[in-house]
C-alpha positions in Angstrom: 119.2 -3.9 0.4 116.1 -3.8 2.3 113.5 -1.3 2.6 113.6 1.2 5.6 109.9 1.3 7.9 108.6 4.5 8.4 108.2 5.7 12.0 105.2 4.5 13.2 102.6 7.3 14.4 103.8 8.7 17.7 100.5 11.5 18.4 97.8 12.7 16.7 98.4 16.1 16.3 95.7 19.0 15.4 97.5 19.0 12.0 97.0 15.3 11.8 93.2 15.8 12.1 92.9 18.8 9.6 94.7 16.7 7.2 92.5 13.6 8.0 89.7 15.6 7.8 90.6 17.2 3.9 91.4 12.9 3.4 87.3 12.1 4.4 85.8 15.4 2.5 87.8 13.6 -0.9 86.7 10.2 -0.3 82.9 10.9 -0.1 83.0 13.5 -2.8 84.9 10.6 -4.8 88.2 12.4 -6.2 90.3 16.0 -5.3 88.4 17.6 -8.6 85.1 16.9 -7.0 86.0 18.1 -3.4 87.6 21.6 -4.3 83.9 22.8 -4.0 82.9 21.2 -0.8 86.4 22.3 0.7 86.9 25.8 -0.4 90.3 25.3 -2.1 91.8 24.1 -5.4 92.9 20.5 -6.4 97.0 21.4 -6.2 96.3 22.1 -2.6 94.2 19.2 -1.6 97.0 16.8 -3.5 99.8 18.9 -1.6 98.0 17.5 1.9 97.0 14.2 1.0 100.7 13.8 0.2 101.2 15.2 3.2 99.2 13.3 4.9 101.0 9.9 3.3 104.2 10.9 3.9 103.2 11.6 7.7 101.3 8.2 7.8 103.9 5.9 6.2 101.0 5.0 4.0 100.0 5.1 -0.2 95.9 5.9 0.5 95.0 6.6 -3.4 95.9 5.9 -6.7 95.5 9.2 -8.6 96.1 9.8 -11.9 94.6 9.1 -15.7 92.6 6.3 -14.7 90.8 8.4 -11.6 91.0 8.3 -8.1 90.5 4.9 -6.5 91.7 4.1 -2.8 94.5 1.6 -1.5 93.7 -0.8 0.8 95.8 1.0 3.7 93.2 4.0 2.2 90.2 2.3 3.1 91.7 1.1 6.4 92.7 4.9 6.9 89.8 5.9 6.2 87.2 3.7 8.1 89.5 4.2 11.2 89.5 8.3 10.8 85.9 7.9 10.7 86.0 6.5 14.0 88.1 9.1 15.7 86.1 12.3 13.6 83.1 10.5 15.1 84.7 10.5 18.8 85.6 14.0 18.3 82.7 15.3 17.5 80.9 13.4 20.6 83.5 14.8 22.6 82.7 18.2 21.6 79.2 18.0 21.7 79.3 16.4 25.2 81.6 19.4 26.3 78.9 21.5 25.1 76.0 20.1 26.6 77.6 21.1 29.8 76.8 24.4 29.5 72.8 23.5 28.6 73.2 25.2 24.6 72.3 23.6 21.6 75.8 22.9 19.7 77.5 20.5 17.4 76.4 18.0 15.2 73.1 15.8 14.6 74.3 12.9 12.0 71.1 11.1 10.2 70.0 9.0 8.4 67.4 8.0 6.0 66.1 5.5 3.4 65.1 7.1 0.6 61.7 9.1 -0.1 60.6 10.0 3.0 59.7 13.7 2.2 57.3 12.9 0.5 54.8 11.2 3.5 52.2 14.0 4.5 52.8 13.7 8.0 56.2 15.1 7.6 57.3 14.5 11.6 61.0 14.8 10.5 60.7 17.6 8.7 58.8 19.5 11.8 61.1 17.5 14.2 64.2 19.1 12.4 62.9 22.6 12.0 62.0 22.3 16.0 65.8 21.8 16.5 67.0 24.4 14.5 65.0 26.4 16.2 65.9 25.6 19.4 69.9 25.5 18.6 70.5 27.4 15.8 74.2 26.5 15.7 73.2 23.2 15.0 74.7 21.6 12.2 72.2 18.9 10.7 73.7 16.4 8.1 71.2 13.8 6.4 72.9 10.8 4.7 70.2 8.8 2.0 71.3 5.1 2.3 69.6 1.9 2.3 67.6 0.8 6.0 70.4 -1.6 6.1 73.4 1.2 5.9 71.2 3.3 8.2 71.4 0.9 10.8 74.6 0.0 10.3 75.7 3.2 11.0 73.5 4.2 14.0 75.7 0.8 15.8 79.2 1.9 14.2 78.3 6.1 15.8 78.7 7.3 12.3 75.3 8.1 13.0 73.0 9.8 16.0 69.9 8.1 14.8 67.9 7.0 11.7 64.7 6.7 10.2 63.9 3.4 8.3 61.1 1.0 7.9 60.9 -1.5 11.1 61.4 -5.4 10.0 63.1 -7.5 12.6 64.7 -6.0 15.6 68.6 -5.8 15.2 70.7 -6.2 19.0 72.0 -2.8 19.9 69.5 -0.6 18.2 66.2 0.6 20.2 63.6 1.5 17.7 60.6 4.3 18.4 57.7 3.4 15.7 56.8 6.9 14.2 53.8 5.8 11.4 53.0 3.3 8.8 53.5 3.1 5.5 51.2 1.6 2.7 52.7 0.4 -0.3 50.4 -0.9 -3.6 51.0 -2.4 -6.5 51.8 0.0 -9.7 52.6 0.2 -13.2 53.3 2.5 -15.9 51.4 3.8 -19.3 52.7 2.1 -22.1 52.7 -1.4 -19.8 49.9 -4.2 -21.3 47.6 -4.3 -18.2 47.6 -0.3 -17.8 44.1 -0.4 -19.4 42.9 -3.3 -18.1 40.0 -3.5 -15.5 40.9 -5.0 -12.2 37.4 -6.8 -12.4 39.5 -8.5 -15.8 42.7 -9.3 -14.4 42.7 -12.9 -13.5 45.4 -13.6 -11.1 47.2 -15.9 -13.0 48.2 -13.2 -15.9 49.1 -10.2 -12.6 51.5 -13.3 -11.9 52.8 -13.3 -15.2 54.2 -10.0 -15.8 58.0 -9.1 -14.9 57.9 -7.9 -11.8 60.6 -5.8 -9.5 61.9 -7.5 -6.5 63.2 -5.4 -3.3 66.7 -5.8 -1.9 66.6 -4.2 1.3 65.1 -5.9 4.2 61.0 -6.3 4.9 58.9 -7.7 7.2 57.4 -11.2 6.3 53.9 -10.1 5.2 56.1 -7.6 2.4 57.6 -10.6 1.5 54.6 -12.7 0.5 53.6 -10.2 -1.2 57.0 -10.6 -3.7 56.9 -14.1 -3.7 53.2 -14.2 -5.7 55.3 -12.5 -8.7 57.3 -12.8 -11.2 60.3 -10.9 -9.9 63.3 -10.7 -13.0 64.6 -7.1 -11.7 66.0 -5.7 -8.7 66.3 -2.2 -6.7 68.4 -1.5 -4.1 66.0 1.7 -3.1 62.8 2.8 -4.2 63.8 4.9 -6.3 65.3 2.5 -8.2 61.5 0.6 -8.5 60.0 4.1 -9.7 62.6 3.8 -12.6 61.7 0.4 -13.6 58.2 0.9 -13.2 58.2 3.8 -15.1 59.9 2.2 -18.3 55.8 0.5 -18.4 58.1 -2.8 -18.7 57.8 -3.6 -14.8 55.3 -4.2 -12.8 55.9 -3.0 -8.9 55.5 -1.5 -5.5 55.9 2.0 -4.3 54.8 3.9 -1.2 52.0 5.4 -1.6 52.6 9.1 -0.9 55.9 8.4 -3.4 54.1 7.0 -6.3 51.0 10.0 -5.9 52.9 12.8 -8.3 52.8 10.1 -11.1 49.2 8.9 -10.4 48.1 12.5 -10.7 49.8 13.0 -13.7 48.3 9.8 -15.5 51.5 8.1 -15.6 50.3 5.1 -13.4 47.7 3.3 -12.2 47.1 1.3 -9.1 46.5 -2.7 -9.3 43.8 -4.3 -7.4 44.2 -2.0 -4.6 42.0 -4.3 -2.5 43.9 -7.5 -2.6 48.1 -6.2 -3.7 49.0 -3.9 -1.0 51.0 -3.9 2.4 52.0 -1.6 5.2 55.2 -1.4 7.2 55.6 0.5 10.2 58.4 3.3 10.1 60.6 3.7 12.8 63.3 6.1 14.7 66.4 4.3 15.4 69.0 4.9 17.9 72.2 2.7 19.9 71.4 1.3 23.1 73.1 2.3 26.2 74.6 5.1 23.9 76.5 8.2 25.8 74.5 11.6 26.4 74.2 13.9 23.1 71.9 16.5 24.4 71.5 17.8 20.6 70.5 14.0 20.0 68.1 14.0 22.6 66.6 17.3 21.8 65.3 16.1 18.2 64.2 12.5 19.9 61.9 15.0 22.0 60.8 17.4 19.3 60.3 13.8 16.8 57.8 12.1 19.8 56.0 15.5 20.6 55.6 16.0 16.6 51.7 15.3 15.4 50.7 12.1 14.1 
């Protein structure tokens, strides 16, 4: 007996993208339990349209159940492709907009992690400027790694990022905002915590476990690496501050990240002459991409910001 084919997808209806909409909202948030706050309505309801949703789609999107949520792979497909169209909408909408000269829609951006904490704080005066300016503005930050961030400014799930500047990637323009110094930490309870810099030969710095990066960094970051004895990863610094902190690890941070824990007593700086290096931060954005006055507005209120 074989197995009828559902219809395919005749039109996208308003429906449709309401339902495809309730289908992102639980992805991201990871399961229906965990979107009923971000949504506004209970779990029955959100698992009435997501079947819904499947039975309009022909498609199984999630496994649900005892063993959690988890996507199908038609899910994932589903999903990465209503990213796409949410995306267009929005750009649609925010075009439409920019037609009549006011500040409305959506600025999408994205950062690697522990930015706020840089004194010069051009985002955070470049963001308040457009909020000011279009106070129907709706702002969503996404914290991912530099390579996500990027990855997303060329996909159009994202208007722009802000992520330290290694090698140029085709399709992205990039507008150098400041630099960044990063030194060499680690923690109390670690052997060399009390030991004068003037005392620590180079050989035993080399020695200790060290934490290696796995996001991109320019060439002078990476020499910098290569000197230690790198037996742990971070995908973020964050993840760094962790291991450092454990006084196990040996590591870099930013400086304007690791300064809380420095004041406090918690670390110390190595041979802040010799183990440091700087990367320059940068705004990124799509080439040749399609006017976004809201866009544009916080590139102009990001370049005018002091240095």
């Amino acid at each position: 007996m074989s197995t009828r084919r559902p219809a395919p997808l005749a039109q996208v209806s308003d429906f449709d993208i309401r339902l495809l909409r309730i289908f992102r909202s639980v992805v991201e948030c990871g399961g229906f339990s965990a979107a009923e706050s971000a949504l506004g309505i209970g779990r029955s309801a959100i698992s009435q349209q997501m079947s819904d949703l499947e039975q309009r789609l022909g498609l199984r999107l999630c496994q649900r159940g005892r063993a959690g949520f988890a996507l199908t792979e038609e899910g994932r497909e589903v999903y990465q492709s209503s990213q796409q169209l949410l995306t267009a909408l929005e750009s649609f909408r925010t075009e439409v907009n920019g037609l009549h000269q006011h500040l409305r829609g959506e600025l999408n951006i994205g950062l690697t992690d522990n930015l706020v904490t840089l004194p010069h704080m051009r985002i955070t005066h470049a963001l308040a400027r457009l909020k000011e300016r279009g106070p129907d503005v709706r702002i969503q930050i996404r914290m991912t790694p530099p390579s996500e961030v990027e990855q997303g400014v060329l996909d159009g799930s994202l208007h722009v990022g802000v992520v330290p500047q290694t090698s140029a990637l085709a399709g992205l323009e990039y507008q150098p905002l400041y630099s960044e110094r990063s030194q060499l930490y680690c923690a109390v309870g670690h052997p060399l915590f009390y030991v004068d810099d003037r005392e620590l030969a180079d050989a035993r710095l080399h020695a200790q476990d060290a934490i290696a990066p796995t996001f991109r960094l320019p060439p002078e970051a990476q020499a910098c690496y290569q000197a230690l004895n790198c037996t742990a990863s971070a995908s973020d610094r964050e993840g760094m501050a962790f291991l450092i902190l454990t006084g196990r690890y040996i590591g870099y941070l930013p400086d304007h990240y690791a300064q809380q824990w420095l004041q406090q007593g918690r670390l110390r700086v190595l041979k802040p002459s010799e183990c440091f290096y700087e990367v320059s931060l940068a705004a990124v954005t799509r080439k040749g991409r399609r006017p976004h006055l809201v866009l544009e507005s916080f590139l102009e209120a990001l370049a005018s910001s002091s240095n």
